[in-house]
Each structure stands twice: as C-alpha cells, then as structure tokens.
NUTITOR-440361 format. One record per residue (C-alpha): x, y, z. Coordinates in steps of 0.001 Angstrom, whole numbers, plus 500000, padded with zeros to 6 digits. Example, Ala and Ser with C-alpha at 12.3 -4.5 7.8 and 13.67 -1.06 7.14 Angstrom:
<vexvos>
512300495500507800
513670498940507140
</vexvos>
This chain:
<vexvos>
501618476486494141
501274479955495971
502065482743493566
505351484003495012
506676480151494766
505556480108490886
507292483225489878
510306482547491822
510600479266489983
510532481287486544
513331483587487810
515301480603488912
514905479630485170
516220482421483687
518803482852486379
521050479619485042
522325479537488912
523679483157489580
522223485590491491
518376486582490750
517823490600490931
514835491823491645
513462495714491425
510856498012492038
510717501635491648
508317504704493188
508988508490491917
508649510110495388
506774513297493826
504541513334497060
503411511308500069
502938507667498812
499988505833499000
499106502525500176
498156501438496718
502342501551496071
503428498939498923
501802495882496360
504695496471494232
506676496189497474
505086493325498587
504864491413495721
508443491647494737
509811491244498678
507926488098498432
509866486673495392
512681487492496997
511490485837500395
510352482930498087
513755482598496919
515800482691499941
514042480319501638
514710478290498829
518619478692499367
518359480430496032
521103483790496047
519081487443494873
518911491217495664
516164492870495432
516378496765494790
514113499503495601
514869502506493695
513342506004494119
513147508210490730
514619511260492042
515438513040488774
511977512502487431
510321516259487084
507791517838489173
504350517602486903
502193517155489599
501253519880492636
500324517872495782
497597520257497609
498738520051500898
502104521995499295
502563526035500083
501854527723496973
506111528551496851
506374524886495850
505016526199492455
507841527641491159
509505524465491486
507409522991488585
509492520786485905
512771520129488177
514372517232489212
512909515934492286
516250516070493557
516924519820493418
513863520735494818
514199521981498392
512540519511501431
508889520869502692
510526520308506399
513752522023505775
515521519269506777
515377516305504249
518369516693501561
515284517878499383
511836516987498223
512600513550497536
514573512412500187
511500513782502306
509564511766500714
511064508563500188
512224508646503689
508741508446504824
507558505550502448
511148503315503872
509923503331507229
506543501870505730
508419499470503607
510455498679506522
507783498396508980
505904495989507108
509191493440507175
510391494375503813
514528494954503178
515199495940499698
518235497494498884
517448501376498547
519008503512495828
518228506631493943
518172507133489871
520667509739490216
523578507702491548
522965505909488589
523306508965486220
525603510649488506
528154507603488551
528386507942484580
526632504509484933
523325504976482306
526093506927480044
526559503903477588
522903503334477204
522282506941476891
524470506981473588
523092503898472093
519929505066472708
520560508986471253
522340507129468230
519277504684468236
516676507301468194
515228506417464942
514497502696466496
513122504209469147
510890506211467683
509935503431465288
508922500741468208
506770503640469752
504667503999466510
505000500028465709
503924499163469255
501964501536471064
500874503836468064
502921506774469469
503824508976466278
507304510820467450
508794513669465125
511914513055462843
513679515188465463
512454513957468451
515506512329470993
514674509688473572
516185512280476332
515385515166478513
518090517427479226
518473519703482612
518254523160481356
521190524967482030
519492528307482407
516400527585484765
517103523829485802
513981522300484403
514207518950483651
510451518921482604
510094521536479661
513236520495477967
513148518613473729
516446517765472873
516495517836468629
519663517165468090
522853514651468402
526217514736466844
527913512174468779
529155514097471602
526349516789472162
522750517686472210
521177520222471597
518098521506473153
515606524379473830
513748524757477048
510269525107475771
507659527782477509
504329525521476327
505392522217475896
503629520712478972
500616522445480518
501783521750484564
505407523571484190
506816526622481894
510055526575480236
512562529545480013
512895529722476010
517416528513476919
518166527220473515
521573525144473827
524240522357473030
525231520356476289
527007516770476695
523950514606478244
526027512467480171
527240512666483894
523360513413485444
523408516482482736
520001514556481113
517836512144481894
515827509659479590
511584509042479312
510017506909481200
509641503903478759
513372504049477382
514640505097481079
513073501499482107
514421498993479835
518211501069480154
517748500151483959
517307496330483076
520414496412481591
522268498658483452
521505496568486934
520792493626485258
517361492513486467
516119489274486296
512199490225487556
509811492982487838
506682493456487549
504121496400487225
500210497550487520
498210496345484591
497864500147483310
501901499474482385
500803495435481429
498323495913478933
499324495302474769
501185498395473275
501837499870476835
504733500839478287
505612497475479794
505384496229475635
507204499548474851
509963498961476938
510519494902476257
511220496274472706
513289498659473422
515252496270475377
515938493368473305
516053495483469802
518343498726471048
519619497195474556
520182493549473204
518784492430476864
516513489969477223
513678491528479465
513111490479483339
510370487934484080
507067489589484092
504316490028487574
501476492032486098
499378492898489085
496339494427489983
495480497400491820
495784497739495290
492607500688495885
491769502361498923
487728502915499051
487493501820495690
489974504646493962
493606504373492621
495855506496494590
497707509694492868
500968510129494999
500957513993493691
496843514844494295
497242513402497314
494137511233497056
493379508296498876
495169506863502131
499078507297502394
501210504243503009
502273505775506601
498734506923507693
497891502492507075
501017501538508501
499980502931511932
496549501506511304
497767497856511407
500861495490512897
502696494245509688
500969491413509531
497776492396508981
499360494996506554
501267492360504939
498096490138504393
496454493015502900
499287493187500480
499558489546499593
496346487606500711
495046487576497050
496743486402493728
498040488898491950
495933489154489060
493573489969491942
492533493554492758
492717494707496410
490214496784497995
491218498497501097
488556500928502823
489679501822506990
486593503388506782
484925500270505675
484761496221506935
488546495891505872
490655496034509398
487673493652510888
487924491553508302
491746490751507818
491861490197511491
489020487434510573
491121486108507830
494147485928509892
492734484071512585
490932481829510338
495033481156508703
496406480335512322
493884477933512702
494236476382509175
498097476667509556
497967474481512924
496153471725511447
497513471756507491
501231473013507299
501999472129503807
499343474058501249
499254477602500248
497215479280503463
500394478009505187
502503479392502701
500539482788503411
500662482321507169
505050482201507148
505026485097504385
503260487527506321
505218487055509516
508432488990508644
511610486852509680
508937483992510030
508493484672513506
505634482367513649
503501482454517024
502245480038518717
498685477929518985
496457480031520551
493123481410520654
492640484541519063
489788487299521005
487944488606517890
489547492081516668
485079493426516347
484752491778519401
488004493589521522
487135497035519458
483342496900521584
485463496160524818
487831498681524126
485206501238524329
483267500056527500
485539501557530464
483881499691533099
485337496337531309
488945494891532157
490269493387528687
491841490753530334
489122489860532125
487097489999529151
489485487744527094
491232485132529749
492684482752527717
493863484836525091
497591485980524541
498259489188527014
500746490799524122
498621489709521163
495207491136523200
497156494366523538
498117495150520547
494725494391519397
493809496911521974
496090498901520450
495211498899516954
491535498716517628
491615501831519526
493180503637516620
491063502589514228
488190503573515892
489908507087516743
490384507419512989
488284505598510876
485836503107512226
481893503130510574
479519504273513087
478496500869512955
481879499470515214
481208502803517854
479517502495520670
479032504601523859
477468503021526623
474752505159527573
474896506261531427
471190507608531522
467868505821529873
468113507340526538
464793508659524643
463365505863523252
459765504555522261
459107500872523355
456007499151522437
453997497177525069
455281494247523908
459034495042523983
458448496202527331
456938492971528445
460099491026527414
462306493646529050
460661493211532440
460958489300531636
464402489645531109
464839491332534324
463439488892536472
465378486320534307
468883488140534954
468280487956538289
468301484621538535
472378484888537727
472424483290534225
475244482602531956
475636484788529014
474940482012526897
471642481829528942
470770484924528085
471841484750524780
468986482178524048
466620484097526044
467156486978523740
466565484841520764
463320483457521944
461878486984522157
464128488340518913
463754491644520506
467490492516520333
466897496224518953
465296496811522012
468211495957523943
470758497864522009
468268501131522371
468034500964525977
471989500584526600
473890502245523441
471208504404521863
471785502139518698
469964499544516899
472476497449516348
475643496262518405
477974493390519792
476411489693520654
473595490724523436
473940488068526083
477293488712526169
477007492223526381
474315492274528882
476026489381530895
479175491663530886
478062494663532336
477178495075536053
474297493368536994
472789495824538777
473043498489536054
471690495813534221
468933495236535751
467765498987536641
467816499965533323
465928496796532327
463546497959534985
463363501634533750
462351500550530460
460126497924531125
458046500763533097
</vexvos>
C-alpha cells in the first residue's frame, strides 16, 4: 500500500466518519527552504489520499506569526536588529509592502506551496489568539502549570523552576515577545518581567508587570502551544521531522500534554525524514541551503512533487541542483510513465496520479531524455524539434525550459558544454589521430548515427572526440553527437586533427 493510502486509512480510523483535519505549520522567520515543502507534501497527500477516497477533510496550513524573532537571516539590513524578540507579526516587511515580516514571508512560500498543486487552507497563529480562541487552553494550561512542568521533567528530562508558567507574555513596554518569564498567576493575571539576559539572540527592557494573557496579549512555548492547537482545531493528523519524533522530544512532550492537561487524544502520527539540499538541513533564519522559491523555478511541479514524495517517508531526501538530482528525477519520471502505461494498479501508479496535481495525467508518449535535451539546448546550430521528432512539442519545451535554467544556475560542469568553433589545443597521439582520419573517411560515406556510434566503440577513442569538438573529456552519446552536427564541420575538424 503506498504510504499516503496507509496513513489515510489510520485517520479514517480515528475519524468514526466525520471530517478528517489535517495540519502543518512553518514559522515564517525568513525565506523558507525547500527542506519545509515535505511537510507540505506529505500532509497534501493524505489529504489527496482521502478525497479520492470520497472521504470529507481539511487540511490547514498555518504560519506562526507570533513566534519571536531569535534568529538574524544575513541577507537582512543590520536595522532588522532591533527587531530581535518580537512577534513576527509586528515586525515591519523588508519590501515595505507586505503587512510585515511575516506576511512577506509566508507569501512567498504559498506561491511555492501553490505551485507545486498543493491547496491547504492558510491561516495565521494570531487569528487564533486574536479571536480569544486559544483563551480556554491558555487558562487550563496557566492553572496546569505544575503538570506541565512535571511531564517536561518526566518525559524529556527538562527541569522547569517552581515559578516557571507555560506562557510568554508581549511586553507592554518594548513589545518583546522573546525576553519575557511570566512567574506568576492568580486566576485572572500574570505577572511578568521582561528579562535583559534571558536569551543570548534578543535583550529585554527590565518592564516588570501584571497583564491579562488572553486576547493575543501572550503567547504559549512551542511544545504546550502545539498540543493547545490539536484541540483548539481539532486535528485528526500531523506529522513532523524526526528531530520532533524521537523519545522524550517535543512530539512525546506535547502527546502528554495533550491527553493529561488537554484531555485530547493526539492526531495520528507521520514521522518523516529530512528533506536536505546538498546534504545539509536547511535553517529558514541563516539562510542556508536552497529556498523553496529558488527550486520551484528550477522544476514543473511534477518533478518538484516527485522530489517531495518519491520515497517513503521514513526515507531521507537528498536534493543537490548542483548535483545529478534534476537529471535524475526526470529519469525516474519517465521510467513511472512507462511503468504507469503498462501496470495501473501498484504503488508507481499510485506515485504517477499523486504527482500530477488535479490528476491531469498525460498521455502515452515518448519522453526526449531531460541530459539528453540539456546538450541540445546548448548547441545553437541544433533545432529541438528536429532533434526530438516524435516527442511531445509542449512537454519538449518545457524541458527546454527547465533545462536551460538549470544549466544557467546550477548545472555541474559535467552537463555544460560549448561547442568549440576553432580546433582547440589539444595533444593527440599517433594513434588517436589514425582513428580520427578513419573516421573521416567513414563519415563521408553518410552513415547513421548508430553507425557511427559502433565505429566509435571499435576504436574506444571517445575522449578524443569530445577534445576535438567541446574541449572536454567527456560529453553526450558520440555518434549521435557527431551525426548531429553538420557534416562538413564534421568532417574538417576530423581532418584538422587527424593532421
């Protein structure tokens, strides 16, 4: 059973027949990275899953736009610093423009979740607190604290002070959201001080003070903020990275939390594995690795989707542009089309409808080889459609397309080639000039490519070839390539070389 199938049938489970809700979450605290659209992915696929199952569900995206700013992305002006510890939310946009900082941000990561076919229901946190709506959980949880702080030491080993509150409130003096220890409850109020060294990336104002936390006045910790959510929206299913999955972390945290101060069972589980860009997890706020928009434009969606969800989930995914990857996938998906037109009914054809969004399926065809249209692309003496005649004309261009980005951007050295107008300096030995003079005479003779193809492998003298032509040692399938340029040409520089 394909993995998406197998969890939705757990959620249906749970469900008893009423609508299954599913959510995901991203604090937009800087341009998001690739490595963020698997939680995307993975949950739009349950939900996919489950619609085309007739089963009813939601599933809700929601961007943490109260969470505080503890991280400085580099390519910020050093202004953005004074901002340090404040909501998200009342932190002004970088263009001006945005409502603020993470509306700027999150606006750019819904055209990537959109893009790649996805249609969650957006929301922000603060509607939630805003609305009065996390109010109810915020008092059991403030008159709770002690169980709180009890399951942190029983579960993770977290040791919390006897005065320590599950809640952050937003200073009323400098705004900070992130320097703030409430140490105090009486039922209606908190109170609080805004502490100057209680986190080393923002500085508090020293505001001592006694506030009502509810109404978007405070906001709770990650790991009680999550399970208050379950309950709040009532989620039947989400998952998270294994640094969340993993005994006596936060995922563990939060279950407890849930079903011992919330009294709600938690959602059905989807630990997952990394998605990594080169090899590295992405940090949304460092700005390291590849952002979810600069990918997007690197692929259609459905290369980006089978990225996302070609492996299990337990499965890490490694995604280098600068690397094999894009050549790859385009393998992979034209090896699906052709397993999905002979076997409809196991998981590749599972695969093959979920990564074509609205399961606009195309249809049989033969596919021009994405390594193969990226050399073509880059000889502008060759006609594409010449080069690829019985290939789609709108799946060859967007190929084009894509190819000619990716080279632009990211390709190895390996995938560029220039074809070199004048004999480039090269040393031949006798030998290889010997079969380069053969090969002349035997090119003008008209062969096929495939001709020369085998001619080329009886003499194994390829390198030779590539030298003479691209100034490389390596490069595409030779008799084609030779067979493809003008014959002429072909056969001058043969000549040239062979002297």
């Amino acid at each position: 059973m394909f993995w998406a199938e197998r969890i939705a049938a757990e959620a249906k489970a749970r469900a008893k027949g009423g609508t299954i809700v599913i959510r995901d979450e991203k604090t937009p605290s800087g341009r998001v990275h690739i490595g963020s659209m698997r939680g995307v992915a993975i949950h739009g696929a349950i939900a996919e899953a489950l619609t085309a199952q007739g089963v009813p569900n939601v599933f809700k995206y929601e961007f943490n736009d109260m969470d505080p700013m503890d991280g400085f992305p580099e390519y910020l002006p050093e202004s953005f610093k004074q901002h340090m510890g404040m909501p998200l939310n009342k932190i002004p946009s970088p263009d001006g423009k945005a409502a603020n900082f993470a509306e700027y941000f999150a606006g750019e990561f819904k055209e990537v979740i959109v893009h790649a076919g996805f249609a969650p229901e957006f929301y922000n946190v603060s509607e939630l607190y805003y609305a009065g709506k996390m109010d109810d959980a915020i008092r059991i949880a403030l008159d709770r604290a002690a169980d709180i702080r009890r399951i942190y030491k029983e579960v993770s080993g977290s040791q919390k002070p006897d005065d320590w509150y599950p809640l952050a409130v937003i200073c009323e003096n400098c705004g900070k959201v992130g320097t703030t220890r409430v140490f105090a409850w009486d039922g209606t109020q908190v109170s609080y001080t805004c502490e100057p060294a209680m986190v080393k990336w923002a500085q508090g104002c020293g505001h001592n003070g006694t506030v009502s936390p509810f109404g978007g006045k405070a906001k709770f910790p990650f790991k009680v903020e999550w399970p208050a959510k379950w309950r709040v929206i009532g989620v039947d299913v989400e998952g998270a990275g294994k640094d969340h999955s993993t005994k006596g972390g936060a995922r563990d945290v939060a279950a407890h939390i849930a079903k011992e101060v919330f009294t709600y069972e938690p959602p059905v589980d989807a630990p997952y594995e990394f998605f990594l860009v080169g090899g590295k997890k992405m940090s949304s706020s460092k700005g390291r690795g590849s952002s979810a928009k600069e990918i997007a434009d690197l692929v259609p969606p459905k290369i980006l989707r089978l990225a996302l969800l070609g492996k299990e989930i337990h499965q890490a995914i490694n995604f280098d542009p600068e690397g094999d990857t894009i050549p790859i996938l385009y393998d992979q998906y034209d090896k699906l089309a052709e397993q999905y037109q002979s076997i409809k009914d196991d998981d590749y054809a599972r695969l093959f409808e979920l990564i074509h969004p609205g399961r606009a399926l195309p249809p049989a065809q033969q596919y021009p080889r994405f390594s193969h249209v990226a050399f073509v692309v880059q000889m502008p003496h060759m006609d594409i459609y010449k080069e690829f005649p019985e290939a789609d004309r709108a799946e060859l261009a967007e190929r084009a397309t894509y190819a000619t980005r990716w080279l632009a951007a990211y390709a190895p050295e390996k995938y560029v080639f220039t074809l070199q107008d004048k004999m480039p300096q090269v040393s031949l030995s006798g030998t290889q000039k010997k079969v380069l003079g053969d090969l002349a005479d035997f090119i003008a003779t008209s062969p096929s490519a495939e001709d020369i193809h085998h001619k080329l492998h009886e003499s194994k003298e390829f390198k030779a070839i590539y030298q003479i032509f691209l100034g490389k040692e390596s490069g595409p399938k030779a008799g084609w390539f030779l067979a493809s340029l003008p014959r002429d040409f072909v056969l001058q520089r043969l000549r040239e070389a062979a002297q």
